[in-house]
Backbone as JSON Lines, residues from 0, in Angstrom:
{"i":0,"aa":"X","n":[-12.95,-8.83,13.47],"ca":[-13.26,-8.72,12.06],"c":[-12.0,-8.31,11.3]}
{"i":1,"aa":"X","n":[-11.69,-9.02,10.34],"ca":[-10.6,-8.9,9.44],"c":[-10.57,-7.22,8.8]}
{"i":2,"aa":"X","n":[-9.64,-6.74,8.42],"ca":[-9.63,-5.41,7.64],"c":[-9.33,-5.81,5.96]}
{"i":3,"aa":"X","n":[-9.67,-4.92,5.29],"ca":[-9.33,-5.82,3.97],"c":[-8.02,-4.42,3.94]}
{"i":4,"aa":"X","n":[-6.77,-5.25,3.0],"ca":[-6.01,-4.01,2.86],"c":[-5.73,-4.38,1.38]}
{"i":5,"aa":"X","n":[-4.95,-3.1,1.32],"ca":[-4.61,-2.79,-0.33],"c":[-3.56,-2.91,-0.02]}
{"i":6,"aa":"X","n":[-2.44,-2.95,-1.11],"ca":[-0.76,-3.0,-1.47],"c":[-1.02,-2.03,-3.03]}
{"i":7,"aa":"X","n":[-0.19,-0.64,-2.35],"ca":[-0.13,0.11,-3.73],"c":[0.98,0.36,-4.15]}
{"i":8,"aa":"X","n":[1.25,0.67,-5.34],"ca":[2.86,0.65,-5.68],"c":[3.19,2.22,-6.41]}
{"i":9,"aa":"X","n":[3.56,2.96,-6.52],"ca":[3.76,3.95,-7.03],"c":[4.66,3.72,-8.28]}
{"i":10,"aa":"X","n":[3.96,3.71,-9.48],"ca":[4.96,3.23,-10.64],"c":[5.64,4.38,-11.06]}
{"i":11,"aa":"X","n":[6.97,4.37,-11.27],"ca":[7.91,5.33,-11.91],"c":[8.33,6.33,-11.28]}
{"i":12,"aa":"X","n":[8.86,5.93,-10.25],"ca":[9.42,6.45,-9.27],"c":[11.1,5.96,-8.83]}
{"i":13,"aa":"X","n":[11.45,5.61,-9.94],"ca":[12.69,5.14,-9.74],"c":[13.39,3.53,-9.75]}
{"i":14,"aa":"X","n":[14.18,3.17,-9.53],"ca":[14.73,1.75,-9.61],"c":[13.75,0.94,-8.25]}
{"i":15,"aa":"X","n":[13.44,1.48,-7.37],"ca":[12.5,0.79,-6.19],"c":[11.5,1.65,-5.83]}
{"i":16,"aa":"X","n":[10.26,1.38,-6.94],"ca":[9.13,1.65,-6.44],"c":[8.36,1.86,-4.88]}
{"i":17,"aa":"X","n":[7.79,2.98,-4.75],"ca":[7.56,3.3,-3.33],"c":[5.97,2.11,-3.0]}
{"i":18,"aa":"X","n":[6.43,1.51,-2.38],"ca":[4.78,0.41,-2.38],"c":[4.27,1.05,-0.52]}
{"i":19,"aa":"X","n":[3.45,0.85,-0.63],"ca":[2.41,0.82,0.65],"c":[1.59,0.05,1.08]}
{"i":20,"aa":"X","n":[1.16,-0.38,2.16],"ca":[-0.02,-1.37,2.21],"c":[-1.3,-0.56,3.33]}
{"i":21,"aa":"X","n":[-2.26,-0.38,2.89],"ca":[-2.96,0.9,3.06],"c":[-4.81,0.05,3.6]}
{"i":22,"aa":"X","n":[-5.45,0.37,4.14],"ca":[-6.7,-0.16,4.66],"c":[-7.85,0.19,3.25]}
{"i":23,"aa":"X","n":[-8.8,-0.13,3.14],"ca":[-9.79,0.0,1.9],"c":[-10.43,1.6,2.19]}
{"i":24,"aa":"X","n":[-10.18,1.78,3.2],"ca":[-11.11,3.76,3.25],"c":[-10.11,4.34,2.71]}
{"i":25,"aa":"X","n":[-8.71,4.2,2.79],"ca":[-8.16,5.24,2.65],"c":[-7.37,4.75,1.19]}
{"i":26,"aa":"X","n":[-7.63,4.04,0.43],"ca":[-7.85,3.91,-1.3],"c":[-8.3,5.29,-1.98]}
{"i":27,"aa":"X","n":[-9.34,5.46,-1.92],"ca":[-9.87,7.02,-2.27],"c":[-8.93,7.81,-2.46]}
{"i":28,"aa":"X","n":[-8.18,8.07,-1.12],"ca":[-7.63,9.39,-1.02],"c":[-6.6,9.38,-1.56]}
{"i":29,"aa":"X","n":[-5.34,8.18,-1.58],"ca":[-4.61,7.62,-2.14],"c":[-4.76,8.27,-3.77]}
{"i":30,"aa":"X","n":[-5.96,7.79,-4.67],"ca":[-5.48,7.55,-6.2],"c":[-6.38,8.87,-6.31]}
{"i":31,"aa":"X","n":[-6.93,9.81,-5.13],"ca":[-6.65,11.44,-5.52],"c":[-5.7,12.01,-5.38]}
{"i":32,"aa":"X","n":[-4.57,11.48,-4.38],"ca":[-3.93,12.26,-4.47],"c":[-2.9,12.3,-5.7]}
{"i":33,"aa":"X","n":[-2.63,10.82,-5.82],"ca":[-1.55,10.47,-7.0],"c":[-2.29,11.09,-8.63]}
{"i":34,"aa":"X","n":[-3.55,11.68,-8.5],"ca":[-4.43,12.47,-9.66],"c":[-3.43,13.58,-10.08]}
{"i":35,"aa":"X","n":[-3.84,14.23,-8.84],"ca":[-3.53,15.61,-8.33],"c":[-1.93,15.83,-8.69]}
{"i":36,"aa":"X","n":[-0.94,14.72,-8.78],"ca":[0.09,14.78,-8.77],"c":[0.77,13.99,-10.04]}
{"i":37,"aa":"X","n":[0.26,13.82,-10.88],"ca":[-0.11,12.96,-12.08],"c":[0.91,11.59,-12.25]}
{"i":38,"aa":"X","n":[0.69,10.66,-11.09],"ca":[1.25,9.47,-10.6],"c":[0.49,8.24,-11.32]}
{"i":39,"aa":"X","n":[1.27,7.58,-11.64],"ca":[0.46,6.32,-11.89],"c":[0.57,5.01,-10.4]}
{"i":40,"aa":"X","n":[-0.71,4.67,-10.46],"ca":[-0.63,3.88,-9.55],"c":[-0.98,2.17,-9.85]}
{"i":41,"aa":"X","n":[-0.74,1.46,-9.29],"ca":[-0.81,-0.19,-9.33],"c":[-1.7,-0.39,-8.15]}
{"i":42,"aa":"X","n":[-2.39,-0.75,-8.12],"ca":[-3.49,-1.22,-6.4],"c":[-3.87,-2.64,-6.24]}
{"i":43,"aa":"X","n":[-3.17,-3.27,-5.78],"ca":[-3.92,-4.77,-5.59],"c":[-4.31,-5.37,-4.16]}
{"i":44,"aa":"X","n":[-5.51,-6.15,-3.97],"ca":[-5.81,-6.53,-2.57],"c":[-4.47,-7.33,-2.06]}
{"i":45,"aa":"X","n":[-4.54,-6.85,-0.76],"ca":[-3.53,-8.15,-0.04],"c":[-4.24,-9.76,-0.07]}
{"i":46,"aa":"X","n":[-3.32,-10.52,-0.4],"ca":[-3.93,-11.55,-0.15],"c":[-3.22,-12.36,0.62]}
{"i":47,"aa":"X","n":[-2.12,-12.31,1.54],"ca":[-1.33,-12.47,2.78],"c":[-1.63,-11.91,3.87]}
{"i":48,"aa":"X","n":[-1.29,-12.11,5.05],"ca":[-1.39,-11.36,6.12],"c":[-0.09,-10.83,6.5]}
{"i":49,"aa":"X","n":[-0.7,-9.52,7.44],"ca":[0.44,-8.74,7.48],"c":[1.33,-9.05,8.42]}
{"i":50,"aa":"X","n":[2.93,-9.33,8.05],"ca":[3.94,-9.85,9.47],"c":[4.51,-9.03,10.25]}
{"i":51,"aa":"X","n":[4.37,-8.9,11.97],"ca":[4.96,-8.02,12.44],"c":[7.06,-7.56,12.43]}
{"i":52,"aa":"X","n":[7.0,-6.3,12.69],"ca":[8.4,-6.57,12.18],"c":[9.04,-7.35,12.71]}
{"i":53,"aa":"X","n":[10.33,-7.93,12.72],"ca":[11.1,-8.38,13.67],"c":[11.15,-7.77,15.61]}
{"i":54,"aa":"X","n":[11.61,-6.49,14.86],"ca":[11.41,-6.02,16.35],"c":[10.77,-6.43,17.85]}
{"i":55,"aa":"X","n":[9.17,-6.67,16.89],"ca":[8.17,-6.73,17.95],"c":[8.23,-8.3,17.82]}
{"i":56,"aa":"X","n":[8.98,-9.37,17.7],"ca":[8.68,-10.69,17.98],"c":[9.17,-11.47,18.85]}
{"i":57,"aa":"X","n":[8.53,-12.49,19.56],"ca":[9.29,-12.59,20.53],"c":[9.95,-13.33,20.87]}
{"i":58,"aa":"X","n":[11.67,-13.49,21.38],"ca":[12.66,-14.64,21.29],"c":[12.33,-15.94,21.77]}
């Protein structure tokens, strides 16, 4: 079964925004915490799949 994920971006945080790509439970906790810390946030579904790094691929 597929996971649905989010891609969040932390706006105004500098010349390169801190982005994340985060699972749908843990959304919640995410835009409490950025509350709590008075962050603005951007949240959009992934609509790509996620690529492993280089590292792990194989020659």
């Amino acid at each position: 079964m597929a996971v649905q994920l989010y891609e969040i971006t932390c706006l105004g945080t500098g010349p390169d925004p801190d982005v994340r790509t985060v699972e749908a439970g843990e959304v919640a906790a995410v835009i409490t915490h950025a509350g709590e810390h008075g962050m603005q946030l951007r949240i959009r579904p992934c609509t790509r799949p996620l690529q492993r790094p280089d590292t792990e691929r194989e020659a």
